[in-house]
C-alpha positions in Angstrom: -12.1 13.5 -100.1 -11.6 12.6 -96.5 -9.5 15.2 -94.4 -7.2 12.3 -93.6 -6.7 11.5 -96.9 -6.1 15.0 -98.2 -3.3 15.2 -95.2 -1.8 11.9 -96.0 -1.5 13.4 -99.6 -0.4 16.5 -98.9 2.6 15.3 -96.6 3.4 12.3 -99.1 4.2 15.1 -101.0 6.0 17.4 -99.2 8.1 14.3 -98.2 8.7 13.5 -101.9 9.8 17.1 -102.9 12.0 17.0 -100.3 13.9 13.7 -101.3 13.7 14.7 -104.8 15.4 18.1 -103.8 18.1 16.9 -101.7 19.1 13.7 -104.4 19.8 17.0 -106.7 21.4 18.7 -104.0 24.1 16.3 -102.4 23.8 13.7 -105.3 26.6 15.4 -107.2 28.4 16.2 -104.2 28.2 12.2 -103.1 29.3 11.7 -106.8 32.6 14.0 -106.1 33.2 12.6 -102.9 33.2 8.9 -104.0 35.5 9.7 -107.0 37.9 11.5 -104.9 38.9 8.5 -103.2 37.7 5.5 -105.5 40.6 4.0 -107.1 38.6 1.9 -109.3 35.1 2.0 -109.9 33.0 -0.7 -112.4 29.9 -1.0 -113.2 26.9 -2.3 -112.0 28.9 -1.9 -108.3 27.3 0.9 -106.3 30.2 1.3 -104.3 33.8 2.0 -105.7 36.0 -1.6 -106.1 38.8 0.2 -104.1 39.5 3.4 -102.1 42.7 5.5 -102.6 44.2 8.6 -101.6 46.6 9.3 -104.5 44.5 11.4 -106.3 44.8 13.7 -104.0 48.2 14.1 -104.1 48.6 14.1 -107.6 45.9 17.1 -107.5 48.9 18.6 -104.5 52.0 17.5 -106.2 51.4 18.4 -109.4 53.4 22.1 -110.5 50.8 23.0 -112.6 47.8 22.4 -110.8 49.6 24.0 -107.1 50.5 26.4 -109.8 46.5 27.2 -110.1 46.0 27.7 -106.6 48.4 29.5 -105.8 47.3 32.1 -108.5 43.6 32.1 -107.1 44.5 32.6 -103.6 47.0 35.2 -104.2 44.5 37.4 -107.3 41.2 37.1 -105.5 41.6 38.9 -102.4 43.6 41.7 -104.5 40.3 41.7 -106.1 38.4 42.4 -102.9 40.8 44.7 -101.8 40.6 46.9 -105.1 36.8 46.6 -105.0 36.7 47.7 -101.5 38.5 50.9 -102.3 36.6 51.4 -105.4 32.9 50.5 -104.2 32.7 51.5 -100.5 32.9 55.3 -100.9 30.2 54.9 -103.6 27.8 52.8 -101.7 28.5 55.3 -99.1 27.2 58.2 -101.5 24.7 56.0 -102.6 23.3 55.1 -99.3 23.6 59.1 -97.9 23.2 61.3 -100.9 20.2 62.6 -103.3 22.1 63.4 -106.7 20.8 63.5 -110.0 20.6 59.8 -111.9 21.1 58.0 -108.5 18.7 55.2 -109.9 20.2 54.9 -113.4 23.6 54.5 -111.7 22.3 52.0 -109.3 20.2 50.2 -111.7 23.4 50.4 -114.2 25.6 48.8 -111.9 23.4 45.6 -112.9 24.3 46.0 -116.4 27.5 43.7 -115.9 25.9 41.0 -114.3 22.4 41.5 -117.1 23.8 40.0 -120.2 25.7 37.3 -121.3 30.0 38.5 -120.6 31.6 36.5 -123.0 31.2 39.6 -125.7 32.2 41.9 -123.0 35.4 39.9 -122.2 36.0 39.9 -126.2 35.5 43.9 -126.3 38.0 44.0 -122.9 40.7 42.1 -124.8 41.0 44.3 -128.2 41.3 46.9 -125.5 44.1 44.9 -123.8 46.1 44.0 -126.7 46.6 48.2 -126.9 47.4 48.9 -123.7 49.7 45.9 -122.7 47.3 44.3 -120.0 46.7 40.6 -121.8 48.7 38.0 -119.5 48.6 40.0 -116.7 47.8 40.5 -113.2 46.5 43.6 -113.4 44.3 42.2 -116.2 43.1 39.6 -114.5 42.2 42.0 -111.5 40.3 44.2 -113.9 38.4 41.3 -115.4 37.2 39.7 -112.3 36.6 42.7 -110.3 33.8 43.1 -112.8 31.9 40.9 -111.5 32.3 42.4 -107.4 30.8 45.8 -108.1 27.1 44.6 -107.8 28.0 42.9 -104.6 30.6 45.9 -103.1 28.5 48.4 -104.3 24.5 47.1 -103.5 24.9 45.3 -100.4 27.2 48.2 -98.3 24.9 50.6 -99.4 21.9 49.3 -98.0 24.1 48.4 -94.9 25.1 51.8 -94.7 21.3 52.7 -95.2 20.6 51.3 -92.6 22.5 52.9 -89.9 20.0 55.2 -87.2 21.1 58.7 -88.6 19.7 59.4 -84.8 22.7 57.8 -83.3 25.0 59.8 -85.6 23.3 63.0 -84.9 23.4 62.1 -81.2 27.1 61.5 -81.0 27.5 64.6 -83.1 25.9 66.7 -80.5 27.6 64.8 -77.9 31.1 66.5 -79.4 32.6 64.0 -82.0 33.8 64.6 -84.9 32.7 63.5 -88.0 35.2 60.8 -88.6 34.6 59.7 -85.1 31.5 59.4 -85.6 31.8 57.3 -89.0 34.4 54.9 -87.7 32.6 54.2 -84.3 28.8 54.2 -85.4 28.2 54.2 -89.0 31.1 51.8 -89.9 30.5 49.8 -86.9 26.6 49.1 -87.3 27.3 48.5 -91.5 30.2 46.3 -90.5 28.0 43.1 -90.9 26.7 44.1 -94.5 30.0 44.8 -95.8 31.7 41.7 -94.6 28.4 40.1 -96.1 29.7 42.3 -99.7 33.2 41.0 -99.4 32.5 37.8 -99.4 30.1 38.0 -102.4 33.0 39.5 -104.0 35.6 37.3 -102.8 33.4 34.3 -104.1 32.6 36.2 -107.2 36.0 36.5 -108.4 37.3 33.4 -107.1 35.1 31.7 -109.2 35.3 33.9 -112.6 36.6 31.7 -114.8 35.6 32.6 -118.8 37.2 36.4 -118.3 40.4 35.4 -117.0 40.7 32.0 -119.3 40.7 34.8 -122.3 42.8 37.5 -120.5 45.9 35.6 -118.3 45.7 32.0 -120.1 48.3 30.5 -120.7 50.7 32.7 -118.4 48.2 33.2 -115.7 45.7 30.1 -114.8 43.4 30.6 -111.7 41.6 27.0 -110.4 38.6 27.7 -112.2 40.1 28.4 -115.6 42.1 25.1 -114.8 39.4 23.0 -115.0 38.5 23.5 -118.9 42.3 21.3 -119.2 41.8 19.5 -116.4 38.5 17.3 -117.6 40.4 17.1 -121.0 44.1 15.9 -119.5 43.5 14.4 -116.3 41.5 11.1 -115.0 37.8 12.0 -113.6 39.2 11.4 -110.2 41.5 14.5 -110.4 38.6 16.6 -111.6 36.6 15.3 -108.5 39.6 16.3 -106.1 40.0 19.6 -107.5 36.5 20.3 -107.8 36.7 19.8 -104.3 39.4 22.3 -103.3 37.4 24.7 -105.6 34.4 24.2 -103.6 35.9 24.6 -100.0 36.9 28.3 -99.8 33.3 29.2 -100.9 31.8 26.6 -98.0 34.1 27.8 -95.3 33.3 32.0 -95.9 29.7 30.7 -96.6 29.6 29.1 -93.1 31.2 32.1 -91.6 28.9 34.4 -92.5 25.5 32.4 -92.2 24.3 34.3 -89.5 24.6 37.7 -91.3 23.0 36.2 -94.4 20.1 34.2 -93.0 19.2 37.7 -91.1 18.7 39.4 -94.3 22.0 41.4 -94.6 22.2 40.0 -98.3 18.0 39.8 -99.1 18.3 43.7 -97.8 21.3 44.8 -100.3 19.0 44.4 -103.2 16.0 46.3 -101.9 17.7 49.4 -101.8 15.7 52.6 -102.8 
């Protein structure tokens, strides 16, 4: 076969896979984005008959649906606060410390995130029912801060890795202290990985949605838990809008942190040794 040809085919290719990929990439976000402001849409029209913006403020006006946001925006950052707290000084010891089963626990902290959680979720709530936590805050925070230890835990650790322990020794020598030293050059220079961890976490529980449907439903309904009623009760136009509103806090912290994640802060937190 002629070198031409072979290029010709190879980039024919290439170009193919790539319109292929990004059809299944922004086709169903095209999809939301058309039914978030079609009022009607018939077929065989490729284009909605007419455009509208009251789904959107059914989707705002509603009790029950503000009701949902509300919820999510006020539980998930007590989730990533109570992770922080709980994680940080582990990934610390992890990062830092030789101790016996350092592997096992490291390797364990995958064990929430290795298996299927719905049977979990069903063992958390017999456990519930006796100590008072079902339709609660606190159980909800429980539940979904589940899923944040892999990320608070994993990704700090190998930030914290990281750090020169050079500089520290340096600025020990120089006279500081040993909490001057952490705040100003250890949690400094691991600063990026752990902002990397929170939002991991923050986008973890944010999204939980089969925990805290069997824990806090019906008192406590968080947008993703929402959505099983939503698609049952609502037109497909509300869905779209909502699952549009879901979407944008995960874009926005996404964007925010690109930098720190296309430099390998996340890639790093699960090479940790």
């Amino acid at each position: 076969m002629p070198r031409a040809l072979a290029t010709a085919l190879r980039t024919s290719a290439a170009v193919l896979f790539a319109v292929v990929l990004l059809v299944f990439v922004l086709g169903p976000l095209v999809w939301l984005g058309a039914h978030a402001f079609a009022d009607t849409w018939t077929y065989p029209h490729l284009l909605p008959d007419s455009w509208t913006l009251r789904w959107w403020s059914t989707v705002l006006t509603d009790p029950q649906l503000a009701s949902s946001i509300q919820s999510s925006l006020a539980i998930t950052p007590i989730v990533v606060v109570v992770a922080a707290v709980v994680c940080l000084p582990a990934a610390y010891a992890f990062a830092r410390f030789e101790f016996p089963g350092r592997r096992v626990f490291l390797i364990g902290l995958f064990a929430t995130n290795a298996f299927p959680k719905m049977g979990l979720f069903a063992t958390l709530a017999s456990l519930y029912y006796a100590l008072g936590l079902m339709n609660t805050v606190a159980g909800v925070v429980i539940v979904q801060l589940l899923g944040t230890i892999v990320f608070m835990t994993w990704i700090p650790a190998a930030a914290f890795a990281s750090v020169p322990r050079s500089l520290e020794e340096a600025a020990r020598d120089a006279g500081a202290s040993r909490v001057r030293v952490f705040l100003t050059i250890t949690l400094r220079l691991a600063l990026p990985g752990i902002l990397v961890g929170c939002v991991m976490a923050f986008l973890a529980a944010f999204d939980e949605a089969q925990g805290t449907y069997l824990v806090g439903a019906p008192d406590i309904v968080t947008m993703p838990t929402e959505m099983y009623s939503l698609v049952l009760n609502f037109p497909k136009q509300v869905a779209a809008v909502f699952s549009i509103l879901l979407a944008i806090p995960s874009v926005v912290l996404l964007l925010a942190v690109r930098k720190h994640v296309m430099g390998g802060q996340l890639a790093e937190g699960f090479q940790l040794k």
